[in-house]
C-alpha positions in Angstrom: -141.6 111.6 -99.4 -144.8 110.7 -100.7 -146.4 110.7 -97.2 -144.8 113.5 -95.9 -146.3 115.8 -98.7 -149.8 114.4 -98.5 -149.9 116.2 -94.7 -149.6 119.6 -96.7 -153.1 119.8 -98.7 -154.7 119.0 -94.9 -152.6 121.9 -93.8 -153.5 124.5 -96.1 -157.1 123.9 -97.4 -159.0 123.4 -93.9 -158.8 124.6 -89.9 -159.5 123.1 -86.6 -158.4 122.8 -83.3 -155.9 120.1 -82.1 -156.1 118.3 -78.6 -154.1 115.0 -79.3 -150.6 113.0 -79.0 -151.5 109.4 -80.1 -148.1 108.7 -79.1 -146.6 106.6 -76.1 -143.7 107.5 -74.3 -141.2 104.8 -75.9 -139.0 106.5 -79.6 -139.0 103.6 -82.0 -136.1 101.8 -82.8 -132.9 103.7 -84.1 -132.7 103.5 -87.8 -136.5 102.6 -88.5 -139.1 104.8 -89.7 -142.5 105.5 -88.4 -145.9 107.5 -89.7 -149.2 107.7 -88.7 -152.4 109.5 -89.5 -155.8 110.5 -87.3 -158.9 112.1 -86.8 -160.1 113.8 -83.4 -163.6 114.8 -82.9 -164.8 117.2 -79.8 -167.9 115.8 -78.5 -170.5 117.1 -76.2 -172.9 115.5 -74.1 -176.0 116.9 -76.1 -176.8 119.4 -78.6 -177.9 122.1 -76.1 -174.7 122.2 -74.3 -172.7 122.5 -77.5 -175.2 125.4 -78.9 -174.7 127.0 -75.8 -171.0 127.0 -76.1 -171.5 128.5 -80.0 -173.6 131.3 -78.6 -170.8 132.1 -75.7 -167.6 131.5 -78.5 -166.5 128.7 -76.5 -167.3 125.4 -78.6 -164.9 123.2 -80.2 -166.8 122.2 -83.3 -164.5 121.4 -85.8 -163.1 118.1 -86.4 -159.3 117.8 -86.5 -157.4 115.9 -89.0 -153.2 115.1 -88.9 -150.4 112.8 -88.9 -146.8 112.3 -88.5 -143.8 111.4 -89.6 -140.8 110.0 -87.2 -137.0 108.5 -87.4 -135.5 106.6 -84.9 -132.1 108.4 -84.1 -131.1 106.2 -80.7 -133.1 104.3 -78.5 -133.9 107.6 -76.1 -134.4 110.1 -78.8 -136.9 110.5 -81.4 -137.6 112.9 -84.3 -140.0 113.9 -87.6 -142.4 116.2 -88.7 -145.8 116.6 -88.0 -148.9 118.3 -89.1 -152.4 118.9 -88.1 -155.2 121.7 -89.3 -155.0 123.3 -86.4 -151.2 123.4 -85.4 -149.8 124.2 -89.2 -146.9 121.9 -89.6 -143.4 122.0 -88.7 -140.5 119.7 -86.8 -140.9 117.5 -83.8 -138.4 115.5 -81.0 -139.8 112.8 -78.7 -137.1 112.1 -76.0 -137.1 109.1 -73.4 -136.2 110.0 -69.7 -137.2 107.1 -67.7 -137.4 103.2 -69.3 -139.8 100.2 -68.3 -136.3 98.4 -68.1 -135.9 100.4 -64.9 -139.4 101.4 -63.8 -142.8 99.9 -63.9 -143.3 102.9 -66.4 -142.2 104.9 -69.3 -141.8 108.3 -69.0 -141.4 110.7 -72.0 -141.6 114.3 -73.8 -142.6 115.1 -77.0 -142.4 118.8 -77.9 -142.5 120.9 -81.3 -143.0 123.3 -83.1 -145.2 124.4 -86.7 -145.9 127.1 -88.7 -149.7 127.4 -89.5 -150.2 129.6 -92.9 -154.0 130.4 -92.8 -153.3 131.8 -89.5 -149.8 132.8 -90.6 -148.2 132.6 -87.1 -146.1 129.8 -85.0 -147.8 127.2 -82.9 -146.0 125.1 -80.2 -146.9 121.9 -78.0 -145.1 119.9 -75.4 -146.6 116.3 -74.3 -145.6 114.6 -71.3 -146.4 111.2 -71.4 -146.5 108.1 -69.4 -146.9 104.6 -71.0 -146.8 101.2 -70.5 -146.8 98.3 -72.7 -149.1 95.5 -72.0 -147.6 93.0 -74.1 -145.4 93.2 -77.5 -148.5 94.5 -79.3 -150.5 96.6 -76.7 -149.8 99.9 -74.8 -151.9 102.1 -72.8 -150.4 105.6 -72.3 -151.9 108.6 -70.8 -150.4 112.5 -69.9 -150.8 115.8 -70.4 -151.0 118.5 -73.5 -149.3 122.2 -73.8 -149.5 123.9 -76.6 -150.1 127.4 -78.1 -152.1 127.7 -81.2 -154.9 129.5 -83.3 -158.1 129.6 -81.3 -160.7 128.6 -83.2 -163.4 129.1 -80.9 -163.3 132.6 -81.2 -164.7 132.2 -84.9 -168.6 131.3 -83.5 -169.5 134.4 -82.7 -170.9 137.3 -85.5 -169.8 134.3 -88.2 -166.5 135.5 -88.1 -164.7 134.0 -91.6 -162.3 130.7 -90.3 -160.4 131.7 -92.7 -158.8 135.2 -91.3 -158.7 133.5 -88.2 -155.2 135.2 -86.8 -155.5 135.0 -82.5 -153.0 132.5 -80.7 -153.8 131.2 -77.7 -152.9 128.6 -75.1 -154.6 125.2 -74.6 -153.8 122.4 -72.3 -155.6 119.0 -72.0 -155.2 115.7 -70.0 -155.2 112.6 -72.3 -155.4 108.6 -71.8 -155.3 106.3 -74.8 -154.1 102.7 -75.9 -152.4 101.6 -79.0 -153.3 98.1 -81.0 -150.5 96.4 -83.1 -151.3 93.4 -85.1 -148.4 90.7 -86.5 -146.8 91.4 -89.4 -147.4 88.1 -90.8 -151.1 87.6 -91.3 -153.2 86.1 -94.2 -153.6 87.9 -97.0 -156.9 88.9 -96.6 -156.1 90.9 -93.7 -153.5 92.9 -94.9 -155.6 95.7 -95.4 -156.4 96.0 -92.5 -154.1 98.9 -90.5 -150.9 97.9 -89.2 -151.6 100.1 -85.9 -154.5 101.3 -84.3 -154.7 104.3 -81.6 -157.7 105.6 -79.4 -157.2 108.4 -77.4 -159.6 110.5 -75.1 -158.8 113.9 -74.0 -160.5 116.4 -71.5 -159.5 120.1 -72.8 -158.4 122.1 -69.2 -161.2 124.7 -70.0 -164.7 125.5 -68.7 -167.4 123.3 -69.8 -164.9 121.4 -72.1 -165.8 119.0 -74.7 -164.4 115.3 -74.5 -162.6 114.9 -77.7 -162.1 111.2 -79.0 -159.6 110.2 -81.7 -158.4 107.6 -83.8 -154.9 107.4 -85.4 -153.9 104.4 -87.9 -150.3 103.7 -89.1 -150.5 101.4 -92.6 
C-alpha cells in the first residue's frame, strides 16, 4: 500500500509529458506482485533545435516521472495501477496473445486508462509490444505507443501557466528497450543495488521529435 500511495504526491504536485512502456510483453507470474518506478527525459540534438521547438509550441521539455504497480492474475493476463505526471493515474491490464513457447517472440498489449487532476480530464494509452528474452535475466522488447493525454507543449508559447494546462491530445511513439535482472542471491553489499533495471528509447511520431530516453528500476 505503501508504494502505491507514494505514485500520488508525483501525480498531483508536478506535470509532464509521457512517452514510455518499460514493460515487455510477458505478465508476471499468477499470484506474484510486481512494481517499478522511472524517469524519461526528451532530448534534442542541440540547444537550437530544442529553442526552436519552444518558440513554435512544439518542444517536449519536461522530464517525466512514474511507476507502476501489477498482479499476476494467470499466466496470459496481467493487471495494476499506474501513474505518471503526465497521464494522471488510474487502472491498467497487460494481456498475452502470442508466447515464446510457440513463436520466436512474445507478443502483447497493455492498455489503460488515468484520470489526471491538474488537467482534470481522462487520459488513455494502449502499447503493443514485442519481446524476447535473451536469457532468464535479460529481455529486449520494442513496439509502439497510443495514448491520449494533456499536451504540454502547448504551454511554451506566451508562458502559459502549466498549471491550467486543460487541452487533450493524441500522441503516438515507437519504442525499443531492454530489461536487466540480477540474482536474488547476491552478497550483501550488493543488495542495494536495484533488483531490475530498464532502458528504453522512444521516437515520438511527430515533426521534428525529440528522442526521449528512460530508465525504470524495480527494488
Amino acid at each position: 500500500m505503501k508504494k502505491v500511495l507514494l505514485l500520488v504526491p508525483f501525480v498531483l504536485l508536478l506535470s509532464g509529458c509521457f512517452f514510455g512502456t518499460f514493460q515487455t510483453a510477458r505478465p508476471i507470474p499468477p499470484g506474484s506482485v510486481d512494481s517499478g518506478w522511472f524517469v524519461n527525459i526528451p532530448l534534442y540534438t542541440n540547444r537550437e533545435v530544442r529553442e526552436k521547438q519552444k518558440q513554435a509550441g512544439t518542444a517536449f521539455t519536461i522530464p517525466n516521472f512514474g511507476g507502476h504497480i501489477s498482479y499476476g492474475a494467470s499466466r496470459r493476463a496481467e493487471f495494476g495501477l499506474y501513474g505518471s505526471l503526465g497521464e494522471g493515474i488510474g487502472p491498467f491490464g497487460k494481456f498475452l496473445l502470442l508466447s515464446e513457447y510457440s513463436s520466436p517472440v512474445s507478443f502483447g498489449v497493455i492498455g489503460g486508462f488515468a484520470y489526471h487532476p491538474l488537467a482534470q480530464g481522462i487520459s488513455w494509452k494502449l502499447d503493443l509490444v514485442l519481446s524476447h528474452a535473451l536469457s532468464p535475466y535479460s529481455s529486449i522488447y520494442g513496439g509502439f505507443h497510443y495514448g491520449y493525454q494533456p499536451d504540454y507543449r502547448t504551454n511554451v508559447p506566451g508562458g502559459k501557466d502549466i498549471w491550467s494546462i486543460s487541452n487533450f491530445t493524441d500522441f503516438q511513439e515507437l519504442f525499443v528497450g531492454v530489461e536487466l535482472i540480477r540474482q536474488r542471491k547476491v552478497r550483501k553489499s550488493l543488495k542495494r543495488i536495484p533488483y531490475s533495471l530498464t532502458m528504453e528509447f522512444g521516437i515520438p511520431l511527430v515533426s521534428q521529435p525529440a528522442i526521449f530516453m528512460g530508465f525504470q528500476f524495480k527494488i
